[in-house]
C-alpha positions, 0 to 999 in steps of 0.5 A: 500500500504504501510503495504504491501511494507514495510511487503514485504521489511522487510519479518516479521511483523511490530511493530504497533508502526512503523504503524500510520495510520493517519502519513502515510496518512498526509506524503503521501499527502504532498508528493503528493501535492508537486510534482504534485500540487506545482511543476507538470510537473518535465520533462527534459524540465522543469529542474528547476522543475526536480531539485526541485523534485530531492531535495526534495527526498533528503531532506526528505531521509535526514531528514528521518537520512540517508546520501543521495548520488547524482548520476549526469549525464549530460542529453540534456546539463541539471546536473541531478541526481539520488538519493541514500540513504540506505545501497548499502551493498557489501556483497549484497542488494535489492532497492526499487526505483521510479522515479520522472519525469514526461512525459512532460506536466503532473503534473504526480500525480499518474505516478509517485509522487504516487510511490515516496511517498510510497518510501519516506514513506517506507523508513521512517518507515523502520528506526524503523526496522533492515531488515533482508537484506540491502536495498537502497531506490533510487529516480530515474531521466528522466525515461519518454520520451525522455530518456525512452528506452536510455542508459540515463535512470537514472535507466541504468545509475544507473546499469551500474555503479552498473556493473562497481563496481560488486555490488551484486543486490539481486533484486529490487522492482520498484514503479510505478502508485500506486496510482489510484483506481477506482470501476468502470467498465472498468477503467483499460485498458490493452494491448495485450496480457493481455486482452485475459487473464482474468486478471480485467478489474477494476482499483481497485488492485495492480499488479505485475510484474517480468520477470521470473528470478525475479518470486520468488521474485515476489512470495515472495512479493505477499505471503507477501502483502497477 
Protein backbone atom coordinates (compact mmCIF):
# COMPACT_ATOMS: atom_id res chain seq x y z
CA UNK A 1 0.00 0.00 0.00
CA UNK A 2 2.46 2.39 0.85
CA UNK A 3 5.04 1.73 -2.16
CA UNK A 4 2.36 2.17 -4.35
CA UNK A 5 0.65 5.57 -2.53
CA UNK A 6 3.68 7.19 -2.41
CA UNK A 7 5.06 5.79 -6.06
CA UNK A 8 1.75 7.29 -7.43
CA UNK A 9 2.13 10.59 -5.29
CA UNK A 10 5.91 11.35 -6.21
CA UNK A 11 5.14 9.71 -10.06
CA UNK A 12 9.07 8.38 -10.29
CA UNK A 13 10.51 5.75 -8.44
CA UNK A 14 11.56 5.77 -4.56
CA UNK A 15 15.11 5.58 -3.36
CA UNK A 16 15.44 2.01 -1.45
CA UNK A 17 16.85 4.13 1.35
CA UNK A 18 13.02 6.01 1.70
CA UNK A 19 11.51 2.40 1.71
CA UNK A 20 12.49 0.48 5.12
CA UNK A 21 10.05 -2.14 5.07
CA UNK A 22 10.10 -3.15 8.71
CA UNK A 23 9.71 1.07 9.96
CA UNK A 24 6.81 1.38 7.92
CA UNK A 25 5.13 -1.93 9.20
CA UNK A 26 6.39 -0.58 13.18
CA UNK A 27 4.85 3.09 12.41
CA UNK A 28 1.54 1.56 10.53
CA UNK A 29 0.77 -0.48 13.69
CA UNK A 30 1.32 2.13 16.16
CA UNK A 31 -0.82 4.40 14.17
CA UNK A 32 -3.46 1.91 14.00
CA UNK A 33 -3.36 0.67 17.94
CA UNK A 34 -3.55 4.33 18.86
CA UNK A 35 -6.72 5.22 17.16
CA UNK A 36 -8.70 2.40 17.42
CA UNK A 37 -7.47 0.10 20.39
CA UNK A 38 -6.47 3.09 22.51
CA UNK A 39 -8.94 5.72 21.83
CA UNK A 40 -11.69 3.59 19.41
CA UNK A 41 -14.66 5.19 18.79
CA UNK A 42 -13.36 9.01 17.66
CA UNK A 43 -17.13 10.23 16.67
CA UNK A 44 -18.81 13.77 17.31
CA UNK A 45 -20.42 12.00 20.49
CA UNK A 46 -17.18 11.34 21.79
CA UNK A 47 -15.46 14.66 21.31
CA UNK A 48 -12.75 14.31 23.84
CA UNK A 49 -12.00 11.09 21.53
CA UNK A 50 -12.36 13.34 18.11
CA UNK A 51 -9.82 15.93 19.66
CA UNK A 52 -7.09 13.15 20.68
CA UNK A 53 -7.30 11.69 17.03
CA UNK A 54 -7.22 15.47 15.55
CA UNK A 55 -3.94 15.86 17.57
CA UNK A 56 -2.31 13.17 17.15
CA UNK A 57 -2.20 13.74 13.24
CA UNK A 58 -0.95 16.80 14.19
CA UNK A 59 1.74 15.97 16.33
CA UNK A 60 3.03 13.28 14.16
CA UNK A 61 2.94 15.77 10.86
CA UNK A 62 4.99 17.97 13.26
CA UNK A 63 7.49 15.70 14.48
CA UNK A 64 7.47 14.41 10.62
CA UNK A 65 9.13 18.71 10.47
CA UNK A 66 6.49 20.03 8.94
CA UNK A 67 4.40 23.31 10.10
CA UNK A 68 0.73 21.65 10.55
CA UNK A 69 -2.30 24.18 10.43
CA UNK A 70 -5.66 23.58 12.05
CA UNK A 71 -8.72 24.25 10.17
CA UNK A 72 -11.52 24.63 13.29
CA UNK A 73 -15.37 24.99 12.94
CA UNK A 74 -17.63 24.57 15.03
CA UNK A 75 -19.90 21.33 14.72
CA UNK A 76 -23.21 20.14 17.33
CA UNK A 77 -21.74 23.07 19.89
CA UNK A 78 -18.24 20.91 19.62
CA UNK A 79 -14.49 23.17 18.34
CA UNK A 80 -13.36 20.68 15.87
CA UNK A 81 -10.97 20.83 13.12
CA UNK A 82 -9.03 19.54 10.05
CA UNK A 83 -5.68 19.04 9.99
CA UNK A 84 -3.42 20.55 7.24
CA UNK A 85 0.46 20.02 6.62
CA UNK A 86 2.28 20.27 3.28
CA UNK A 87 2.53 22.71 0.71
CA UNK A 88 -1.07 24.06 -0.37
CA UNK A 89 1.28 25.96 -3.09
CA UNK A 90 -0.93 28.66 -5.14
CA UNK A 91 0.63 28.12 -8.45
CA UNK A 92 -1.14 24.61 -7.88
CA UNK A 93 -1.09 21.37 -5.54
CA UNK A 94 -2.57 17.88 -5.38
CA UNK A 95 -3.98 16.43 -1.27
CA UNK A 96 -3.64 13.32 -0.24
CA UNK A 97 -6.01 13.01 2.55
CA UNK A 98 -8.22 10.74 5.18
CA UNK A 99 -10.50 11.32 7.84
CA UNK A 100 -10.02 10.25 11.25
CA UNK A 101 -13.70 9.71 12.75
CA UNK A 102 -15.41 7.11 13.33
CA UNK A 103 -19.36 6.09 12.83
CA UNK A 104 -20.09 6.13 16.38
CA UNK A 105 -19.80 3.08 18.35
CA UNK A 106 -16.86 1.65 16.43
CA UNK A 107 -13.36 1.70 17.02
CA UNK A 108 -13.02 2.06 13.08
CA UNK A 109 -9.68 0.31 12.71
CA UNK A 110 -9.96 -0.08 9.03
CA UNK A 111 -12.60 2.74 8.46
CA UNK A 112 -10.82 4.92 8.78
CA UNK A 113 -7.46 4.66 11.03
CA UNK A 114 -6.13 2.14 8.07
CA UNK A 115 -6.43 5.47 5.89
CA UNK A 116 -4.74 7.81 8.29
CA UNK A 117 -1.97 5.53 8.73
CA UNK A 118 -0.98 5.33 5.01
CA UNK A 119 -1.19 9.40 5.05
CA UNK A 120 0.91 9.74 8.19
CA UNK A 121 3.45 7.11 6.57
CA UNK A 122 3.22 8.55 3.15
CA UNK A 123 3.93 11.91 4.39
CA UNK A 124 6.63 10.83 6.11
CA UNK A 125 8.56 9.17 3.58
CA UNK A 126 7.79 11.99 1.24
CA UNK A 127 10.06 14.46 3.40
CA UNK A 128 13.25 12.30 1.95
CA UNK A 129 11.72 13.35 -1.78
CA UNK A 130 11.37 16.53 -3.92
CA UNK A 131 7.74 15.69 -5.67
CA UNK A 132 7.69 16.87 -8.97
CA UNK A 133 4.36 18.92 -7.81
CA UNK A 134 3.22 20.20 -4.40
CA UNK A 135 1.22 18.38 -2.06
CA UNK A 136 -0.79 18.65 1.12
CA UNK A 137 -1.29 15.79 3.23
CA UNK A 138 -4.68 16.87 5.37
CA UNK A 139 -6.46 14.63 8.06
CA UNK A 140 -9.98 15.49 7.73
CA UNK A 141 -12.62 15.59 10.65
CA UNK A 142 -16.54 14.34 11.10
CA UNK A 143 -16.67 12.68 7.52
CA UNK A 144 -19.40 9.84 9.16
CA UNK A 145 -22.83 10.41 10.42
CA UNK A 146 -24.37 12.58 11.35
CA UNK A 147 -22.12 15.18 9.39
CA UNK A 148 -21.87 12.93 6.12
CA UNK A 149 -23.80 14.42 3.12
CA UNK A 150 -23.81 18.15 5.09
CA UNK A 151 -22.29 21.16 4.50
CA UNK A 152 -20.08 20.34 7.85
CA UNK A 153 -18.30 17.64 6.48
CA UNK A 154 -14.58 18.61 7.04
CA UNK A 155 -13.73 17.84 3.66
CA UNK A 156 -16.90 20.63 2.49
CA UNK A 157 -15.65 22.85 4.96
CA UNK A 158 -12.11 22.47 3.59
CA UNK A 159 -13.48 23.06 -0.16
CA UNK A 160 -15.23 25.95 0.13
CA UNK A 161 -12.64 27.82 1.66
CA UNK A 162 -10.41 26.45 -0.98
CA UNK A 163 -13.30 28.01 -3.41
CA UNK A 164 -13.13 31.24 -1.50
CA UNK A 165 -9.33 31.55 -1.99
CA UNK A 166 -9.33 30.03 -5.79
CA UNK A 167 -6.76 27.75 -4.91
CA UNK A 168 -5.76 25.56 -7.79
CA UNK A 169 -6.62 21.91 -6.68
CA UNK A 170 -4.96 19.50 -9.29
CA UNK A 171 -6.54 16.96 -7.53
CA UNK A 172 -6.70 14.66 -4.53
CA UNK A 173 -6.29 11.18 -3.91
CA UNK A 174 -8.88 10.24 -0.59
CA UNK A 175 -7.64 7.25 1.64
CA UNK A 176 -10.50 5.40 2.71
CA UNK A 177 -10.73 1.33 4.06
CA UNK A 178 -7.19 0.46 3.05
CA UNK A 179 -6.70 -1.90 5.19
CA UNK A 180 -8.97 -5.09 5.09
CA UNK A 181 -7.72 -8.31 3.16
CA UNK A 182 -9.40 -11.05 3.16
CA UNK A 183 -8.77 -14.70 0.76
CA UNK A 184 -11.78 -15.67 1.41
CA UNK A 185 -14.61 -16.07 -1.00
CA UNK A 186 -17.18 -13.64 -0.83
CA UNK A 187 -15.56 -11.45 1.87
CA UNK A 188 -16.02 -8.39 -0.24
CA UNK A 189 -19.88 -7.46 -0.66
CA UNK A 190 -20.91 -4.50 -3.47
CA UNK A 191 -23.59 -2.51 -4.15
CA UNK A 192 -25.77 -2.26 -7.43
CA UNK A 193 -24.59 -1.84 -9.99
CA UNK A 194 -21.07 -3.20 -9.29
CA UNK A 195 -22.05 -6.94 -8.79
CA UNK A 196 -23.77 -7.09 -12.19
CA UNK A 197 -20.48 -6.18 -13.50
CA UNK A 198 -17.82 -8.82 -12.74
CA UNK A 199 -15.78 -6.98 -10.56
CA UNK A 200 -14.23 -9.51 -7.40
CA UNK A 201 -16.46 -10.99 -5.00
CA UNK A 202 -12.98 -11.33 -2.64
CA UNK A 203 -11.69 -8.91 -0.49
CA UNK A 204 -8.31 -9.31 -1.41
CA UNK A 205 -7.44 -5.73 -3.52
CA UNK A 206 -7.27 -2.02 -3.61
CA UNK A 207 -9.83 -0.47 -5.52
CA UNK A 208 -10.05 2.58 -7.21
CA UNK A 209 -12.30 5.45 -7.70
CA UNK A 210 -12.67 8.53 -9.60
CA UNK A 211 -15.91 10.30 -11.38
CA UNK A 212 -14.99 10.81 -14.84
CA UNK A 213 -13.48 14.43 -14.68
CA UNK A 214 -10.82 12.94 -12.28
CA UNK A 215 -10.39 9.41 -14.73
CA UNK A 216 -6.93 10.36 -15.79
CA UNK A 217 -5.71 10.93 -12.74
CA UNK A 218 -7.36 7.51 -11.71
CA UNK A 219 -5.42 6.01 -14.71
CA UNK A 220 -2.02 7.61 -13.87
CA UNK A 221 -2.04 6.14 -10.41
CA UNK A 222 -3.24 2.60 -11.25
CA UNK A 223 -0.25 2.56 -14.07
CA UNK A 224 1.69 3.74 -11.48
CA UNK A 225 0.89 1.16 -8.29
CA UNK A 226 1.24 -1.21 -11.09
Amino acid sequence: IIAGALTGLMMHPCRGDSMDRDLIRTNLTRHLTYLSVTLGDRSICRPGNLKAAEDYVSENFAAMGYAPRRQGFTYMKEEVGNIIAGDENPGGYYILGAHFDTVAGTPGADDNASGVAVLLEVARLARNLTPPRPWAFIGFTCEEPPAFFTPDMGSRVYVKRARRQKANILGMLCLEMVGYYSQAPHSQSLPLPLKLMGYPTTGNFIGLVSDRRSRPLMVRLAAAIK
